[in-house]
N, C-alpha and C positions, 0 to 999 in steps of 0.2 A: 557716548552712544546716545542719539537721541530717540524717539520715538516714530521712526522713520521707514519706508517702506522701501527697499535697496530693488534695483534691478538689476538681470545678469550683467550686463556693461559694465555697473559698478564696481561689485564684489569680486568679481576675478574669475579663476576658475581652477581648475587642482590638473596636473598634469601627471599620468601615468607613463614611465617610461621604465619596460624592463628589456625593450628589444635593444639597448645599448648593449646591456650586461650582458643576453642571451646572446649576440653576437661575437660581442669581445670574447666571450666564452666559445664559441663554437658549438653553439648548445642549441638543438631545431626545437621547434613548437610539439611536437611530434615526442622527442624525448623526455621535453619538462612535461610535456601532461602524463606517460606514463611514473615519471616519479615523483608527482605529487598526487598520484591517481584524481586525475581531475578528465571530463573530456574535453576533447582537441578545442572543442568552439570555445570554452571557458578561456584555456589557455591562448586564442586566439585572438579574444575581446585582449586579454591584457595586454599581449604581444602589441595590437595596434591603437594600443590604448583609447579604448572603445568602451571601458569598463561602466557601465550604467549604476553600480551598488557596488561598495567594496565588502568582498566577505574577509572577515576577519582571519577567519581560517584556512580560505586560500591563500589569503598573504603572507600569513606564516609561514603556509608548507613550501613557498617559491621563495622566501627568504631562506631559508633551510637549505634548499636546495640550490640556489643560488648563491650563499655565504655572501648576504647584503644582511640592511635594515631596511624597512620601509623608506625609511630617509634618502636613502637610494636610487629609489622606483617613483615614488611619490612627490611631487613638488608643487607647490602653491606660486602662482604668477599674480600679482598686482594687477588692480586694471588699467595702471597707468601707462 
């Protein structure tokens, strides 16, 4: 790693995808936000993976309720 100043192009970017799981599940935006007591729009950001900051503790509670890991939901894409 040199001493270098990276732009988005370069470094990638992180992709959130829990509308795979919620669907294969059968499971609407609606029902995950009341059982992880979160409001609808939270659970809507992650739904279309729109998420601007990931809270830690939301993650949790939709892995939980989801029976994933982050590793799951969350993936890192190259910028190549």
């Amino acid at each position: 790693m040199k001493n270098e100043i990276y732009t988005i192009s370069q470094y990638g970017k992180i992709i959130i995808d829990i509308r795979t799981i919620m669907d294969d599940r059968g499971i609407s935006r609606n029902a995950l936000a009341r059982a992880i007591n979160a409001r609808f729009e939270v659970v809507d950001k992650w739904y279309k993976g729109s998420v601007e900051k990931i809270d830690a503790d939301v993650l949790a509670r939709i892995c939980f309720v989801l029976e994933c890991t982050p590793g799951d939901i969350i993936r890192y894409i190259d910028s190549d």
